[in-house]
Backbone as a chain_set.jsonl record, in Angstrom:
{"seq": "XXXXXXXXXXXXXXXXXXXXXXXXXXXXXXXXXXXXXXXXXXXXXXXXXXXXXXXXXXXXXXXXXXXXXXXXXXXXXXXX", "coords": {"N": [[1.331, -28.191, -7.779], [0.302, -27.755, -4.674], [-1.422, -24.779, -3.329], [-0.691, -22.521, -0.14], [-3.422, -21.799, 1.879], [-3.443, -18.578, 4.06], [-4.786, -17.013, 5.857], [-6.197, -14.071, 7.294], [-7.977, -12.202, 9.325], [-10.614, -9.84, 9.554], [-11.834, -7.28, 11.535], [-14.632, -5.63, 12.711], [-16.214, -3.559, 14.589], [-19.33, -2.05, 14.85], [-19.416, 1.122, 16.246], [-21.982, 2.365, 16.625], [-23.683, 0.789, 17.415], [-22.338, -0.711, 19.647], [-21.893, -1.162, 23.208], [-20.316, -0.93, 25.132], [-19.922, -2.747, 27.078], [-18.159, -4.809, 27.564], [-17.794, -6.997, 26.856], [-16.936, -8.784, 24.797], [-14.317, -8.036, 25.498], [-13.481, -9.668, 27.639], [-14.178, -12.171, 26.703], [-12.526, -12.767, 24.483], [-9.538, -14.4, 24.275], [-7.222, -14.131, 23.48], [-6.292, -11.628, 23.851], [-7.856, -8.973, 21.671], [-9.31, -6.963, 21.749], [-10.002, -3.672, 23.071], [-11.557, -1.227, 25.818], [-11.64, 1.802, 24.554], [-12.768, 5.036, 25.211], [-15.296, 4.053, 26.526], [-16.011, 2.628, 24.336], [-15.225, -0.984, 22.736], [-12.719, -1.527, 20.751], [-10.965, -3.187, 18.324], [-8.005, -3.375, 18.88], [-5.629, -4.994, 18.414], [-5.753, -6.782, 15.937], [-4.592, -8.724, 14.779], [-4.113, -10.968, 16.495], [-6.344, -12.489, 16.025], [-7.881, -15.595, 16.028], [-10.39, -16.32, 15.084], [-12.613, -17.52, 16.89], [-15.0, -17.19, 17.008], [-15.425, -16.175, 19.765], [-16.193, -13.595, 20.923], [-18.206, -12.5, 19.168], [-20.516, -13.937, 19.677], [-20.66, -13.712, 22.493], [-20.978, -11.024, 22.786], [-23.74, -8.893, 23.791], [-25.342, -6.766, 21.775], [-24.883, -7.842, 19.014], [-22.715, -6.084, 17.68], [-20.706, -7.232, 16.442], [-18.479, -7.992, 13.972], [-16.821, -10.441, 12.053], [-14.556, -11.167, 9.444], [-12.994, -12.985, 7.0], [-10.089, -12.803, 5.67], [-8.392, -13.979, 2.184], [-4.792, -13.382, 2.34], [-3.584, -13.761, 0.064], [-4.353, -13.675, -1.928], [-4.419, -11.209, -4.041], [-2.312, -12.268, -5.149], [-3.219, -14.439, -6.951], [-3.744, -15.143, -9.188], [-1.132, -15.635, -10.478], [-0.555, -18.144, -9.2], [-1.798, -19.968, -10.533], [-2.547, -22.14, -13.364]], "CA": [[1.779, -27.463, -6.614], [-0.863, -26.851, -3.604], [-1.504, -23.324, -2.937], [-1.262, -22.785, 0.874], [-4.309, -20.467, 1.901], [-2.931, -17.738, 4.861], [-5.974, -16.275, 6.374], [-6.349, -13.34, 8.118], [-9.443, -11.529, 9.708], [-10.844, -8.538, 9.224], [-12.756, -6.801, 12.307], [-15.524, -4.617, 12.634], [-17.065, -3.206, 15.641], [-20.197, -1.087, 14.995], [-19.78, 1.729, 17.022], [-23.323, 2.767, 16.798], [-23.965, -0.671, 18.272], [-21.445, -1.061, 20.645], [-22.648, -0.25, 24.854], [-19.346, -0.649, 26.316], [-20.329, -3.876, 28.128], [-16.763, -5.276, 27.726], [-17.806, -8.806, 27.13], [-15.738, -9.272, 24.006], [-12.706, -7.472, 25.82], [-13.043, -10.558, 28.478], [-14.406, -13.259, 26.005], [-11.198, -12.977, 24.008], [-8.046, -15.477, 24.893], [-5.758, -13.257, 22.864], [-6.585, -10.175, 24.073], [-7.835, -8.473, 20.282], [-10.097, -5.795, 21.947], [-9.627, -2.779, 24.512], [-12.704, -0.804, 25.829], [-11.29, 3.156, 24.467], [-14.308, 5.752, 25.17], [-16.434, 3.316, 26.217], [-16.356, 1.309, 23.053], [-15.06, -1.841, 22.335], [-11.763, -1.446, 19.77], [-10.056, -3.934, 17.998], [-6.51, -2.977, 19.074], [-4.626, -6.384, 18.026], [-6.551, -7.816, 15.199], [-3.7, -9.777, 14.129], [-3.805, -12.108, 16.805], [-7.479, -13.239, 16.013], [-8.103, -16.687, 15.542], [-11.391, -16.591, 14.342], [-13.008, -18.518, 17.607], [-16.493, -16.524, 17.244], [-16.029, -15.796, 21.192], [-16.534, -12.17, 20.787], [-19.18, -12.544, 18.689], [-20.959, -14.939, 21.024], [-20.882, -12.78, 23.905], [-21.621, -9.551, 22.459], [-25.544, -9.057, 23.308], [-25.95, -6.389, 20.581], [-24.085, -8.117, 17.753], [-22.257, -5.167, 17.188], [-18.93, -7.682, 16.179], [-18.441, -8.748, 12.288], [-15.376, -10.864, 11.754], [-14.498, -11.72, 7.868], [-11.942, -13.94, 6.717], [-9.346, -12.797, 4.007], [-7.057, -14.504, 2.066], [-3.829, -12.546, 2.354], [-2.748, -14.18, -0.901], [-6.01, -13.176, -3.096], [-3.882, -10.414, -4.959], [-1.541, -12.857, -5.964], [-3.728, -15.992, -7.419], [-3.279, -15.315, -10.964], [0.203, -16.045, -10.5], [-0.758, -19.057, -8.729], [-2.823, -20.675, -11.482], [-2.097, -22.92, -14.171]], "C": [[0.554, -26.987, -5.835], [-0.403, -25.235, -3.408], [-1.829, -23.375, -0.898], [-2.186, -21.126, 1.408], [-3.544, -19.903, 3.472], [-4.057, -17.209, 4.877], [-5.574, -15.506, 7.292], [-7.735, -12.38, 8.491], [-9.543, -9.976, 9.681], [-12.13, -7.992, 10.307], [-13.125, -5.844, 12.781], [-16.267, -4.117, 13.622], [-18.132, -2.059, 15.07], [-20.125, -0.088, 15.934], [-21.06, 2.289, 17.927], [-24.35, 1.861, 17.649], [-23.872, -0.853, 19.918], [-21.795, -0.392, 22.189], [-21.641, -0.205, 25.423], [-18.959, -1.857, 27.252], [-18.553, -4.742, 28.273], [-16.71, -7.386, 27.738], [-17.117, -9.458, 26.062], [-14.77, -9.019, 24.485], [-12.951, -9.398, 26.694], [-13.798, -12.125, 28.0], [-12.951, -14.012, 25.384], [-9.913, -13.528, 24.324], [-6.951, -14.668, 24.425], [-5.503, -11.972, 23.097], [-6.465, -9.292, 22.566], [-8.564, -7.329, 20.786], [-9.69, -5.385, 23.55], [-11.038, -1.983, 24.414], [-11.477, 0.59, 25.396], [-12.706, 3.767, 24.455], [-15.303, 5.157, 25.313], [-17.241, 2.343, 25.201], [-15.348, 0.256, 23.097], [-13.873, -1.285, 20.942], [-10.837, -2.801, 18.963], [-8.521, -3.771, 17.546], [-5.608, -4.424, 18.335], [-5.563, -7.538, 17.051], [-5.765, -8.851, 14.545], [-3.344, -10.948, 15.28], [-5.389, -12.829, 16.972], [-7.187, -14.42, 15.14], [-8.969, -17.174, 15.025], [-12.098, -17.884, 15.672], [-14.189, -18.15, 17.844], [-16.432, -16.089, 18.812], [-16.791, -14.505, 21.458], [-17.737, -12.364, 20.361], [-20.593, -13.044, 19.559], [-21.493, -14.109, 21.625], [-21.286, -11.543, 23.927], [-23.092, -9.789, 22.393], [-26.312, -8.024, 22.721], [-25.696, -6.401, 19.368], [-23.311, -7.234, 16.887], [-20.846, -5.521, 16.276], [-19.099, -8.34, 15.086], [-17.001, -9.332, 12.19], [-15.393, -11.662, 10.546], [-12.843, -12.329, 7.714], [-11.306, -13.364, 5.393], [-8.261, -13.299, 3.778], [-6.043, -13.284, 1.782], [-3.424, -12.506, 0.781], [-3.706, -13.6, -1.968], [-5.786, -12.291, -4.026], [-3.145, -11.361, -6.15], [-1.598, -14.362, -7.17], [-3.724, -15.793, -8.767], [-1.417, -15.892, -11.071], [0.404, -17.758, -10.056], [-1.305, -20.298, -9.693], [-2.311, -21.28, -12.842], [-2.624, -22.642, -15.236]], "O": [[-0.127, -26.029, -6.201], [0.721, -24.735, -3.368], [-2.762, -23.975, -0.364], [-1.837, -19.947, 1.358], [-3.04, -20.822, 4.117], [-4.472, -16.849, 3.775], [-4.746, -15.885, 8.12], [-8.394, -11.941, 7.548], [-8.639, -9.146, 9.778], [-13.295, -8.233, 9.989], [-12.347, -5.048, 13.307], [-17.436, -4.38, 13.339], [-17.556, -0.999, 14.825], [-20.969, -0.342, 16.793], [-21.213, 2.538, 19.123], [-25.377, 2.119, 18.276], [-24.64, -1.017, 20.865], [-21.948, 0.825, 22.289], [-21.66, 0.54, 26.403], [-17.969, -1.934, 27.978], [-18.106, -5.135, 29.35], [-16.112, -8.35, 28.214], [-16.686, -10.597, 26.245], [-13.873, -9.744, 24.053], [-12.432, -10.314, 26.056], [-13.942, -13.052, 28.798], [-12.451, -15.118, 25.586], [-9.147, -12.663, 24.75], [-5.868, -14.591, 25.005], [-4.596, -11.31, 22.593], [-5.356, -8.917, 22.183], [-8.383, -6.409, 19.989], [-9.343, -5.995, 24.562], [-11.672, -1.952, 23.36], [-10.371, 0.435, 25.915], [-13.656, 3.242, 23.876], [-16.277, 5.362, 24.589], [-18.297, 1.711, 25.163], [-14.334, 0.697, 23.637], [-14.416, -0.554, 20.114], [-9.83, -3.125, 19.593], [-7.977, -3.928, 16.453], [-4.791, -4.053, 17.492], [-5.923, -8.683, 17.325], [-6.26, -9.733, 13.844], [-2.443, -11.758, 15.065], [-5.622, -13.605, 17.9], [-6.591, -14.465, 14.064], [-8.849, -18.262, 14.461], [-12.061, -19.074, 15.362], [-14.705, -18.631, 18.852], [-17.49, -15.595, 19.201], [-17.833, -14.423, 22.108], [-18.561, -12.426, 21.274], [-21.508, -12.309, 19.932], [-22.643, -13.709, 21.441], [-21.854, -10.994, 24.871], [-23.698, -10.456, 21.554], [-27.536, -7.988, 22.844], [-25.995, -5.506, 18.577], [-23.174, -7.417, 15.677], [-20.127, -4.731, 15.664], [-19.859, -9.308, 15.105], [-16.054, -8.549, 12.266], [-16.073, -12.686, 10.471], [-11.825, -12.01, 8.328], [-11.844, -13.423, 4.287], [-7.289, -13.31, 4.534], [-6.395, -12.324, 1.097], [-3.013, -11.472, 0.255], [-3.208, -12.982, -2.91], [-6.607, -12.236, -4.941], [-3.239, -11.338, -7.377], [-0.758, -14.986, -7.82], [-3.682, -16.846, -9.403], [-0.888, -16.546, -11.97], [1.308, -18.471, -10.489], [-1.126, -21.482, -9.409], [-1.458, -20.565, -13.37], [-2.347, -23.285, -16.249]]}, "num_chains": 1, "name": "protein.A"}
């Protein structure tokens, strides 16, 4: 039986980083970030696709995006 992997992302804005510049808010196709207070937020991280744009465009790399399997609790169950 294949296991099917379900990924979801996990994202991190540095605040301490972050200038405000808004170039991930208008990098983003899915709209995942809103500027609040002048920072950069990742309001809708569930519709990231993982397309590095953000990342990219941010010019103080303030943006970390990690990959988790959703399922990763449950892989002992999974296993033969």
């Amino acid at each position: 039986m294949k296991r099917v992997i379900k990924l979801r992302f996990e994202i991190q804005v540095d605040v301490s980083k972050c200038i405000g510049c808004g170039q991930c808010v208008s990098a983003c196709i899915n709209e995942v970030y809103e500027l609040v207070g002048g920072k950069s937020v990742p309001k809708r991280p569930e519709n990231c696709v993982y397309c590095r744009a953000c990342i990219v465009k941010c010019p103080v790399n303030a943006i970390k995006i990690t990959a988790r399997d959703i399922h990763a609790p449950f892989a002992r169950f999974y296993e033969k």
